[in-house]
PDB file with one MODEL, atoms N, CA, C and O in Angstrom:
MODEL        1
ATOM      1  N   UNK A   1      84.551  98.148 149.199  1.00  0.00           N
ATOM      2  CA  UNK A   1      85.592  99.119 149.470  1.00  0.00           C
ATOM      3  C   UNK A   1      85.606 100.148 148.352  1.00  0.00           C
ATOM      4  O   UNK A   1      85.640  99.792 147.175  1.00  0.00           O
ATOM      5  N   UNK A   2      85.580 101.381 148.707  1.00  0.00           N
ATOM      6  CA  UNK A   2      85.843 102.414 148.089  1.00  0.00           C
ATOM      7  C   UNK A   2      87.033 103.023 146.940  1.00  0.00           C
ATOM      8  O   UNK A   2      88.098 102.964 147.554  1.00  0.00           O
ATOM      9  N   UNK A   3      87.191 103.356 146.105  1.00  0.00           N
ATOM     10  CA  UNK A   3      88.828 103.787 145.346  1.00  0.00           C
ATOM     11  C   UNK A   3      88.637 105.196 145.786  1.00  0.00           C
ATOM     12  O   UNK A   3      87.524 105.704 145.648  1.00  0.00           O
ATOM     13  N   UNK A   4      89.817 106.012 146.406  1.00  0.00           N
ATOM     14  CA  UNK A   4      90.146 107.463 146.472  1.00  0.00           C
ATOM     15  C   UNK A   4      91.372 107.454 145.586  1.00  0.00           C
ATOM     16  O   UNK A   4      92.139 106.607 145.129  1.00  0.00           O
ATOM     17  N   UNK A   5      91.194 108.998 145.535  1.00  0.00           N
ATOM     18  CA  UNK A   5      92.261 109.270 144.498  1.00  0.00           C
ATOM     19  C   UNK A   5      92.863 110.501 145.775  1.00  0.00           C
ATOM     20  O   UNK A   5      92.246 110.875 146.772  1.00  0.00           O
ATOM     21  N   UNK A   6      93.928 110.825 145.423  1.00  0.00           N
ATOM     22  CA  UNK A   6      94.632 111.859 146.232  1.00  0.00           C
ATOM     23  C   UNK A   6      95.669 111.935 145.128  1.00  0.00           C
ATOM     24  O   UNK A   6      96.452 111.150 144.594  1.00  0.00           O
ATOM     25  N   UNK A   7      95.247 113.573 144.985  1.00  0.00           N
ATOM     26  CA  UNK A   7      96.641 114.299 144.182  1.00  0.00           C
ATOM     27  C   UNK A   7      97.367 115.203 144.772  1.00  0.00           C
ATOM     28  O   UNK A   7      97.059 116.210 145.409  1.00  0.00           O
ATOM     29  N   UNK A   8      98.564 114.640 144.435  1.00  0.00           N
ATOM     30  CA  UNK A   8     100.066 115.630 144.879  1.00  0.00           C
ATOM     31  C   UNK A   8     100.707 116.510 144.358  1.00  0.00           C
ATOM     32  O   UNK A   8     100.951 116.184 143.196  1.00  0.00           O
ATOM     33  N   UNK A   9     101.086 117.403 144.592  1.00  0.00           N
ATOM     34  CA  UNK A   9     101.612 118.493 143.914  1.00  0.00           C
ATOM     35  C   UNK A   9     102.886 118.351 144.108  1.00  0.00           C
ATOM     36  O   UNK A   9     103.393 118.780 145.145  1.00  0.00           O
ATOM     37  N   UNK A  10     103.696 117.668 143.058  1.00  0.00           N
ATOM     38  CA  UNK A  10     105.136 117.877 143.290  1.00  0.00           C
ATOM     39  C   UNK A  10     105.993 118.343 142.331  1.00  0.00           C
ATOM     40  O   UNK A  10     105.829 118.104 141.135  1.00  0.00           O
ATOM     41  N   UNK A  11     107.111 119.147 142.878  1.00  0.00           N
ATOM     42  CA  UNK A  11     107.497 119.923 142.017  1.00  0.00           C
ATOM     43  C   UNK A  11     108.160 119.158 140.422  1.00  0.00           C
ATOM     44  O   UNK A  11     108.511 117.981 140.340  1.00  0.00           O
ATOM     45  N   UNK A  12     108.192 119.918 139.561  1.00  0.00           N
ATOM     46  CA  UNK A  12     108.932 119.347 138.161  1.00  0.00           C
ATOM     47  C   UNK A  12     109.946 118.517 138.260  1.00  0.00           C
ATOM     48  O   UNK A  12     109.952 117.303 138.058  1.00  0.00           O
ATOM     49  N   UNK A  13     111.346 119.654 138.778  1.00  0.00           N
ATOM     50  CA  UNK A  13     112.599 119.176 139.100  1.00  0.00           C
ATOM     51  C   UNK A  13     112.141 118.305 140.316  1.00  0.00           C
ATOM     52  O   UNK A  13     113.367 118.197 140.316  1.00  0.00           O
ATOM     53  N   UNK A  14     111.595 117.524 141.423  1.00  0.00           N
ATOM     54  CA  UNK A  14     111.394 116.404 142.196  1.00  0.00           C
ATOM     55  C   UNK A  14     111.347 115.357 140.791  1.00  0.00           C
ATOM     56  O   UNK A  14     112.262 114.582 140.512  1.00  0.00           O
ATOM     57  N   UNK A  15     110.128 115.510 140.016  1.00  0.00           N
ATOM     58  CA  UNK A  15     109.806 114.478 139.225  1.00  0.00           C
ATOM     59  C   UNK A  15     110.829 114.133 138.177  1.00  0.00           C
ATOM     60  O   UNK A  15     110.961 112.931 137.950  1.00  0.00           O
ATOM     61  N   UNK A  16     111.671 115.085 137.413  1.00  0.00           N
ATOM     62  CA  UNK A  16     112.779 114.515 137.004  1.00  0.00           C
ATOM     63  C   UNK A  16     113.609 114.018 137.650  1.00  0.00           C
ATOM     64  O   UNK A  16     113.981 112.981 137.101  1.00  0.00           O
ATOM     65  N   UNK A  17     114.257 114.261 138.805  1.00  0.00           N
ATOM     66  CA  UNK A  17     115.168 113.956 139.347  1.00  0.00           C
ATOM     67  C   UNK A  17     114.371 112.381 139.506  1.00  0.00           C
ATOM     68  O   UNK A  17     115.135 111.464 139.204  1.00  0.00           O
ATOM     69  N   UNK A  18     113.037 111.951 139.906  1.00  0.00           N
ATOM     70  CA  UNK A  18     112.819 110.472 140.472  1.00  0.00           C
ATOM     71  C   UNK A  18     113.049 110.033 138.744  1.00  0.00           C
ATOM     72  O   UNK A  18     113.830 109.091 138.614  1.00  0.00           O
ATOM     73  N   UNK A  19     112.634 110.436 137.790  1.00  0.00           N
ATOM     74  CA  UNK A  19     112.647 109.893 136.793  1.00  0.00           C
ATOM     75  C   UNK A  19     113.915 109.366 136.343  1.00  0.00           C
ATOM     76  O   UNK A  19     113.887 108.291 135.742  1.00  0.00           O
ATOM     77  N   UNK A  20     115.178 110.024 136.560  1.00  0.00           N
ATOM     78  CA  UNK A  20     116.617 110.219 136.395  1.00  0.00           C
ATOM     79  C   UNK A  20     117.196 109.171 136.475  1.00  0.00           C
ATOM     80  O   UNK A  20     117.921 108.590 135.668  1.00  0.00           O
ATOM     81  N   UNK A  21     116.744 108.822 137.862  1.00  0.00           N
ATOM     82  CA  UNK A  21     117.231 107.717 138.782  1.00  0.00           C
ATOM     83  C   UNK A  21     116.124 106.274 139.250  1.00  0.00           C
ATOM     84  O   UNK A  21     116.033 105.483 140.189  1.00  0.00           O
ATOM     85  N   UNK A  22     115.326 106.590 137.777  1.00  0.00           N
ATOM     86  CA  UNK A  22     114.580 105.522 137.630  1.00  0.00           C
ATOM     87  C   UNK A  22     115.426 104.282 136.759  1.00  0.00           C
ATOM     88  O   UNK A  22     116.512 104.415 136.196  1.00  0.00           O
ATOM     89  N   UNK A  23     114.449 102.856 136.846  1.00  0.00           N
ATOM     90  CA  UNK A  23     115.639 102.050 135.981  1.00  0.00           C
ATOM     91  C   UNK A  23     115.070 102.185 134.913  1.00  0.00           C
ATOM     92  O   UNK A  23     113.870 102.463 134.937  1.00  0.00           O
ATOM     93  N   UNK A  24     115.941 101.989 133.311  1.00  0.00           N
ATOM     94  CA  UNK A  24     115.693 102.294 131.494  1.00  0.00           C
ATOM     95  C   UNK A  24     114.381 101.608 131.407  1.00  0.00           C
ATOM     96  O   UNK A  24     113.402 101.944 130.741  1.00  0.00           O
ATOM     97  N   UNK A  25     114.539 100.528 132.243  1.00  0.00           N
ATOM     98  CA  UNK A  25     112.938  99.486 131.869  1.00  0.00           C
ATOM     99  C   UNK A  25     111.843 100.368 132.046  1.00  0.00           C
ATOM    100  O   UNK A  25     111.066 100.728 131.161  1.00  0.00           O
ATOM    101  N   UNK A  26     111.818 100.815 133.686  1.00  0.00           N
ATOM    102  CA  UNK A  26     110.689 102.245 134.124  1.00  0.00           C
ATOM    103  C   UNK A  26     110.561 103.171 133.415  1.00  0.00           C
ATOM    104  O   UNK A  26     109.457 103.635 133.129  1.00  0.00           O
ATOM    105  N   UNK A  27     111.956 103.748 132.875  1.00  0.00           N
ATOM    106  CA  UNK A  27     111.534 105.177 131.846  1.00  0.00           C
ATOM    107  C   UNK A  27     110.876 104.473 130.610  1.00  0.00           C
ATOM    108  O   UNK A  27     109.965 105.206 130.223  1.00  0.00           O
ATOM    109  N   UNK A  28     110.959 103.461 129.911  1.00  0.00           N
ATOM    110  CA  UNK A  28     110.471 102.885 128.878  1.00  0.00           C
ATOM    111  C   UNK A  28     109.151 102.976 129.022  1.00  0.00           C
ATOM    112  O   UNK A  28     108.319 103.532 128.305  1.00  0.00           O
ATOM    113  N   UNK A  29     108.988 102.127 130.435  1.00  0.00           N
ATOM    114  CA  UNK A  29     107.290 101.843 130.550  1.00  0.00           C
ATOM    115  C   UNK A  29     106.648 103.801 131.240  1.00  0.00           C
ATOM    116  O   UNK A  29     105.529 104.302 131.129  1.00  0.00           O
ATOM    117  N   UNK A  30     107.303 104.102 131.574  1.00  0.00           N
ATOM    118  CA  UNK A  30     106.578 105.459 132.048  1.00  0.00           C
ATOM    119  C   UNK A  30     106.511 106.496 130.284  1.00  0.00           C
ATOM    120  O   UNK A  30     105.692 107.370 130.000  1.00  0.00           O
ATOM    121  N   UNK A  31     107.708 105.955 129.373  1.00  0.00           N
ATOM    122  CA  UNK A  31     107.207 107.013 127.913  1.00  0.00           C
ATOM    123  C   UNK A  31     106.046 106.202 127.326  1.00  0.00           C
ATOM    124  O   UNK A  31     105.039 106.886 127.142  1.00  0.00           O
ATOM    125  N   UNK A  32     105.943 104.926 126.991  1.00  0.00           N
ATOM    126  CA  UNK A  32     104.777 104.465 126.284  1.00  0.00           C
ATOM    127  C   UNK A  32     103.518 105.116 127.096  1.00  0.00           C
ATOM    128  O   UNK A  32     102.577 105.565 126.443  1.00  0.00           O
ATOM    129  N   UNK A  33     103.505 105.161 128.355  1.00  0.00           N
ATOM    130  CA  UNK A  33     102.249 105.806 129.045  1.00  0.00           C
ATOM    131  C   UNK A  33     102.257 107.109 129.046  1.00  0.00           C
ATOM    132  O   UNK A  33     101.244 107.676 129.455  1.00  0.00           O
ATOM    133  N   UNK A  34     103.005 107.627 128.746  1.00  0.00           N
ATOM    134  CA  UNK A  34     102.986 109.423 128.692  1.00  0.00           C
ATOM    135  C   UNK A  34     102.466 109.679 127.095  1.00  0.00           C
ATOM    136  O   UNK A  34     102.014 110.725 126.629  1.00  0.00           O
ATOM    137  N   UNK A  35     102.729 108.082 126.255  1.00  0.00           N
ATOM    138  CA  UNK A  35     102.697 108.377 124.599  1.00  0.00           C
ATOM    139  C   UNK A  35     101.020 108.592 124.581  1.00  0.00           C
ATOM    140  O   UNK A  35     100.312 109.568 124.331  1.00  0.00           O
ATOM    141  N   UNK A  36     100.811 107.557 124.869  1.00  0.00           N
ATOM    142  CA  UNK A  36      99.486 107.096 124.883  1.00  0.00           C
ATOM    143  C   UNK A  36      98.640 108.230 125.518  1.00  0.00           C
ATOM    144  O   UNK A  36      97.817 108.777 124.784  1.00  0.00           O
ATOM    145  N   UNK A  37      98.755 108.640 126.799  1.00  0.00           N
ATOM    146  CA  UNK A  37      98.226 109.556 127.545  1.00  0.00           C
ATOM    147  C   UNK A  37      97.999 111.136 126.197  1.00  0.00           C
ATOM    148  O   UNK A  37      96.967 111.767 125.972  1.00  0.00           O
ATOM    149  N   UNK A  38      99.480 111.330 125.529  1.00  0.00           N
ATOM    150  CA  UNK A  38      99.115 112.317 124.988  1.00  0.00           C
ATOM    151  C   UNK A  38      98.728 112.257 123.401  1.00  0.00           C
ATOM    152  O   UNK A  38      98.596 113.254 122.691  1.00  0.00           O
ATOM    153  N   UNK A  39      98.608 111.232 123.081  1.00  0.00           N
ATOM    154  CA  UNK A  39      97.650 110.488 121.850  1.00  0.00           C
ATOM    155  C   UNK A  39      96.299 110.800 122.404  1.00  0.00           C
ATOM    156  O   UNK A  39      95.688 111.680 121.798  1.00  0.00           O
ATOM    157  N   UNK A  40      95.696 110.243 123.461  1.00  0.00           N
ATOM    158  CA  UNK A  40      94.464 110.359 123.271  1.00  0.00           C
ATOM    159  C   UNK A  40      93.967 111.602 123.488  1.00  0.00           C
ATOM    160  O   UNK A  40      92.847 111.965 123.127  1.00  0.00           O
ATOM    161  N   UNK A  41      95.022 112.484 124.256  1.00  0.00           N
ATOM    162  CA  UNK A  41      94.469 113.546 124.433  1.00  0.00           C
ATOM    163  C   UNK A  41      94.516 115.017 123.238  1.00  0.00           C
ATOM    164  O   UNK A  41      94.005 116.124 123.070  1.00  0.00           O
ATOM    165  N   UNK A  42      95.252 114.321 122.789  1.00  0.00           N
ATOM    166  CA  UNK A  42      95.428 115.086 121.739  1.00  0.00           C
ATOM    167  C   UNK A  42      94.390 114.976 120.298  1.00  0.00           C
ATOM    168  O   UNK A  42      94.737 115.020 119.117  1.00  0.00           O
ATOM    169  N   UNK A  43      92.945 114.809 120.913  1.00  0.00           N
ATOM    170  CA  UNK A  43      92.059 114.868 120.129  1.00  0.00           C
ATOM    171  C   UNK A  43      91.925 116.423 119.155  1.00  0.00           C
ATOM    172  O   UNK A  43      90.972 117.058 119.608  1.00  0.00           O
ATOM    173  N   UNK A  44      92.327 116.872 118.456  1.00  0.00           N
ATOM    174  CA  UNK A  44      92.564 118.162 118.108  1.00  0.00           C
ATOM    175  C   UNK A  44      90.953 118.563 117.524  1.00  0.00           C
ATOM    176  O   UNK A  44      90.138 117.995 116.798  1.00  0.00           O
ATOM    177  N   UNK A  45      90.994 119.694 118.174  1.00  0.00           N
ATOM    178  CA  UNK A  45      89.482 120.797 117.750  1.00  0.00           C
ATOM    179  C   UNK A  45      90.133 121.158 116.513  1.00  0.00           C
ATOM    180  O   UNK A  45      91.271 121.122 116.044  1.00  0.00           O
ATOM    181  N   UNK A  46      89.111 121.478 116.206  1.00  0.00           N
ATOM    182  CA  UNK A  46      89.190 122.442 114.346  1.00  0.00           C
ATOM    183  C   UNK A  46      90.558 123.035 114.191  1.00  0.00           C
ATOM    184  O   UNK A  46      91.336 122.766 113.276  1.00  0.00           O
ATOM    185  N   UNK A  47      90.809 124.016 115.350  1.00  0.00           N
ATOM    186  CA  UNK A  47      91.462 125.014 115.689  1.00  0.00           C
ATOM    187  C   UNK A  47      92.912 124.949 115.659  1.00  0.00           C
ATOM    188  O   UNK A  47      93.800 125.543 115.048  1.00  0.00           O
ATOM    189  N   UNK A  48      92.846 124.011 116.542  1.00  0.00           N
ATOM    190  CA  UNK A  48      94.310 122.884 116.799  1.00  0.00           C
ATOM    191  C   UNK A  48      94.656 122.217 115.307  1.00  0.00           C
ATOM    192  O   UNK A  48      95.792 122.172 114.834  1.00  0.00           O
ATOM    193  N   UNK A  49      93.738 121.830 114.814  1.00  0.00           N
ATOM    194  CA  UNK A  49      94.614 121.091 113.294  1.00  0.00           C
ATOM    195  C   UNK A  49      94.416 121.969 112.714  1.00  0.00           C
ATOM    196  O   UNK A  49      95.479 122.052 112.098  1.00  0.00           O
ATOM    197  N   UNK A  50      93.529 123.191 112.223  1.00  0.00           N
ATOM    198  CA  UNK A  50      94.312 124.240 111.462  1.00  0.00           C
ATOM    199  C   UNK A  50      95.805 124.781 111.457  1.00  0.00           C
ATOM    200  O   UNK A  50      96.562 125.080 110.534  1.00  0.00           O
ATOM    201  N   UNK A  51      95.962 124.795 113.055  1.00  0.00           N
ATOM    202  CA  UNK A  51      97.497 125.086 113.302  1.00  0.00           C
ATOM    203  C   UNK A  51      98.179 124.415 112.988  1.00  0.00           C
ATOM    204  O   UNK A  51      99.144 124.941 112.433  1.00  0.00           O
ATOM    205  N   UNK A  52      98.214 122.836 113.090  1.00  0.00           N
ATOM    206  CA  UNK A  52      98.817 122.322 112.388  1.00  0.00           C
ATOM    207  C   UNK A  52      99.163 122.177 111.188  1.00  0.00           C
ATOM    208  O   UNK A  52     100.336 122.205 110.817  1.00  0.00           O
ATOM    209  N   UNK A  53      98.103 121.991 110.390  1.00  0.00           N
ATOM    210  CA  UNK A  53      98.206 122.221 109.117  1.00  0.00           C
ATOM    211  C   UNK A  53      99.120 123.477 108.852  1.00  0.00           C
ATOM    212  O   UNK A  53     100.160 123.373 108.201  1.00  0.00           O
ATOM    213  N   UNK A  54      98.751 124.488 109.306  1.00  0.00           N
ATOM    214  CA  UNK A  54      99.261 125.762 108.902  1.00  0.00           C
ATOM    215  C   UNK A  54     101.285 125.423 109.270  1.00  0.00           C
ATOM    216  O   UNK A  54     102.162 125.685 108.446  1.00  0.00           O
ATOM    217  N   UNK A  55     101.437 125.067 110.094  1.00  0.00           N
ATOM    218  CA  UNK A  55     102.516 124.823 110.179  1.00  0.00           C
ATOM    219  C   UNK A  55     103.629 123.785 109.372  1.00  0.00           C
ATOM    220  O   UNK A  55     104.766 123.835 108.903  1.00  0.00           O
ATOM    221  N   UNK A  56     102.678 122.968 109.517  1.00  0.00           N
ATOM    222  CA  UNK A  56     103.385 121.627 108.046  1.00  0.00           C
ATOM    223  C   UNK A  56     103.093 122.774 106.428  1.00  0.00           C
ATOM    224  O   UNK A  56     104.005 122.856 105.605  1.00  0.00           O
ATOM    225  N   UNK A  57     102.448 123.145 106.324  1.00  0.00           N
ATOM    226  CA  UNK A  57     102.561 124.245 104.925  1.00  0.00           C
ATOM    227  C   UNK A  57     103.251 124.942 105.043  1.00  0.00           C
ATOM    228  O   UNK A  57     103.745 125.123 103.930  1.00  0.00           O
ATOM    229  N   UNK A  58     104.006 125.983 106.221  1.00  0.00           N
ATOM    230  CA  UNK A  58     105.102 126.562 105.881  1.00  0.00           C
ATOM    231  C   UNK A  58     105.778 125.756 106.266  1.00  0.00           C
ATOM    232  O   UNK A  58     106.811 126.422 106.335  1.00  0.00           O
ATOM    233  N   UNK A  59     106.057 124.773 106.604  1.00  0.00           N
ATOM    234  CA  UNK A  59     107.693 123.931 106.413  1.00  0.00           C
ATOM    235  C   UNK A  59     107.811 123.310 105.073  1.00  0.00           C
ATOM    236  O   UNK A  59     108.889 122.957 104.594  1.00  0.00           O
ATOM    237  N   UNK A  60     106.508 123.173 104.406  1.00  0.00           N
ATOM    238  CA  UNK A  60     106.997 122.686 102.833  1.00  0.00           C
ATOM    239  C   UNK A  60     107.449 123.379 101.966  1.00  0.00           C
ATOM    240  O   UNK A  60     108.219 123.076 101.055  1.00  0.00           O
ATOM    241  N   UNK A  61     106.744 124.833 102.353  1.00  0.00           N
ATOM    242  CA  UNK A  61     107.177 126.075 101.772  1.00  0.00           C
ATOM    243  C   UNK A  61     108.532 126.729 101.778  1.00  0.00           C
ATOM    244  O   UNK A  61     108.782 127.739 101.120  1.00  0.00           O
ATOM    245  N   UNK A  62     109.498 126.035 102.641  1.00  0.00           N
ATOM    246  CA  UNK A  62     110.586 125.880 103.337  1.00  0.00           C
ATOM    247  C   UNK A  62     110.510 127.966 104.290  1.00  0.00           C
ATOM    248  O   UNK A  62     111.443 128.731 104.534  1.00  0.00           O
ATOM    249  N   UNK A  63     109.227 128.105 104.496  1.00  0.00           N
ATOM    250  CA  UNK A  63     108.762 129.149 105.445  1.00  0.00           C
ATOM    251  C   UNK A  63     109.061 129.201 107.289  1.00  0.00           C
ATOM    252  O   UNK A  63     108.246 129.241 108.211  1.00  0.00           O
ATOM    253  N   UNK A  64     110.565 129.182 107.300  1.00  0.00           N
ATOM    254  CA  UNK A  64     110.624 128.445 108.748  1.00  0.00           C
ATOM    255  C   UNK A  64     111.975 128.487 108.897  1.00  0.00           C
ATOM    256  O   UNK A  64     112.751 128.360 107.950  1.00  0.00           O
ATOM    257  N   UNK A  65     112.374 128.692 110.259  1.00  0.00           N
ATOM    258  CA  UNK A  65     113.937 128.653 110.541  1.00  0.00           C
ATOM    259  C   UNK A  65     113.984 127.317 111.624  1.00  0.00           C
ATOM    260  O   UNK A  65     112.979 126.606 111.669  1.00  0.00           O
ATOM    261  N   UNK A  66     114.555 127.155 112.047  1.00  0.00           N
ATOM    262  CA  UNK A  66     115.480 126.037 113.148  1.00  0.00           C
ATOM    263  C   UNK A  66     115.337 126.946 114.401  1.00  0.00           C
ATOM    264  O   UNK A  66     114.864 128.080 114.312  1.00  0.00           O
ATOM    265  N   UNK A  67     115.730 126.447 115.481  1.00  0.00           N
ATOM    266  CA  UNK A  67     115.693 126.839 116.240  1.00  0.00           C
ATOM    267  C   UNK A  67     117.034 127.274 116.498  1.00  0.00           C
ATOM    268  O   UNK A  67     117.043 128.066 117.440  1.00  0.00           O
ATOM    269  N   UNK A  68     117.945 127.099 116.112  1.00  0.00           N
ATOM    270  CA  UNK A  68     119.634 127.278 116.219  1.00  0.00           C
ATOM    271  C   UNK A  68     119.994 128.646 115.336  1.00  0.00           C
ATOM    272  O   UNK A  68     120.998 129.347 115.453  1.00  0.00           O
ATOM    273  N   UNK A  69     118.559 128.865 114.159  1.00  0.00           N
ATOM    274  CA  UNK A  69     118.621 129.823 113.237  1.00  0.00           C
ATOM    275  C   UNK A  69     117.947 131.472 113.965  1.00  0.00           C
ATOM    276  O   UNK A  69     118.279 132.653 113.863  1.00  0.00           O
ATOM    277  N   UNK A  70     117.033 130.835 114.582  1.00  0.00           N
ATOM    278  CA  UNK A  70     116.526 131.914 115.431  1.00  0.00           C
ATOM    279  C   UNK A  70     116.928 132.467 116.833  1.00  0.00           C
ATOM    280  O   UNK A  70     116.524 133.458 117.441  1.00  0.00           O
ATOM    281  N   UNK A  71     117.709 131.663 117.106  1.00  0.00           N
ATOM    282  CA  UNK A  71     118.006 131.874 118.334  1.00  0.00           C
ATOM    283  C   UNK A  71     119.853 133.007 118.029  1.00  0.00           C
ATOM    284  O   UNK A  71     120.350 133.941 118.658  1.00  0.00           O
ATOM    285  N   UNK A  72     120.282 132.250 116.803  1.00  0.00           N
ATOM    286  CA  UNK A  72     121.546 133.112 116.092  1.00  0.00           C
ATOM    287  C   UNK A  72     121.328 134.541 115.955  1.00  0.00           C
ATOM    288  O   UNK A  72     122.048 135.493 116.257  1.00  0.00           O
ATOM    289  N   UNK A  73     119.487 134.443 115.120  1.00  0.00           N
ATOM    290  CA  UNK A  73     119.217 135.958 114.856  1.00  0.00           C
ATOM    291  C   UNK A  73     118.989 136.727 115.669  1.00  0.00           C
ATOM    292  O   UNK A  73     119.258 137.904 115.428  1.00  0.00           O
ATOM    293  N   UNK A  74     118.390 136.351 116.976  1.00  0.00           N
ATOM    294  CA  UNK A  74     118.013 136.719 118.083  1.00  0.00           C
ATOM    295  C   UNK A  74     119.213 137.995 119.009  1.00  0.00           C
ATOM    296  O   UNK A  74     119.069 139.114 119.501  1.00  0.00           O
ATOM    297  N   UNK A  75     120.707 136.713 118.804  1.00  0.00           N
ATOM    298  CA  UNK A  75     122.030 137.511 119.256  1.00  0.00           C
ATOM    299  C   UNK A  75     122.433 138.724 118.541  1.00  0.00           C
ATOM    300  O   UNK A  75     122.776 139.865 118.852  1.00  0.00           O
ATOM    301  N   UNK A  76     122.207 137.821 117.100  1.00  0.00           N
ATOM    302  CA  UNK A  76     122.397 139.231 116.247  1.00  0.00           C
ATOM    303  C   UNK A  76     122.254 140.546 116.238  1.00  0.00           C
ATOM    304  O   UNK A  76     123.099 141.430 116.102  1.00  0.00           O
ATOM    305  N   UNK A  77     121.027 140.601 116.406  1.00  0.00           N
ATOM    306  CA  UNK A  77     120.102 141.560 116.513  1.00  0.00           C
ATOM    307  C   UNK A  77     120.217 142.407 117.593  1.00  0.00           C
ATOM    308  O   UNK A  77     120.048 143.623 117.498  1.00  0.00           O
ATOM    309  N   UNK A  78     120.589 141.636 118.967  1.00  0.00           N
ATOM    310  CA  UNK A  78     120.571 142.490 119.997  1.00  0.00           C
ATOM    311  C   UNK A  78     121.452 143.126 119.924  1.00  0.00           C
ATOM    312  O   UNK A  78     121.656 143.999 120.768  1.00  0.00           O
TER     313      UNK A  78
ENDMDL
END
């Protein structure tokens, strides 16, 4: 016997909403598999951990606002 795969296209808000009204045990076991999923995929090219890097150096640099800080300046401004 054969394995097929068939993929579905369903919308975001469908998939939260099933997630919502999933039970704590399911969301548990569905984050360790989303962890994992984006661990491995998150093999980073050169490129990708430069950015990173670059980003952990300006937060040591304290080179960086919050998001509550930018989003303040944002109102400001307008």
């Amino acid at each position: 016997m054969t394995k097929e795969t068939v993929r579905l296209l369903v919308p975001f808000e469908a998939l939260l909403d099933c997630i919502a009204e999933s039970s704590f045990q399911d969301k548990v076991l569905l984050r360790e598999s989303l962890d994992e999923r984006i661990e491995s995929a998150g093999e980073e090219t050169p490129e990708t951990e430069a950015g990173i890097q670059g980003s952990r150096d300006a937060y040591e640099r304290g080179d960086y606002v919050t998001i509550d800080e930018y989003v303040y300046q944002q109102r400001k401004g307008a």
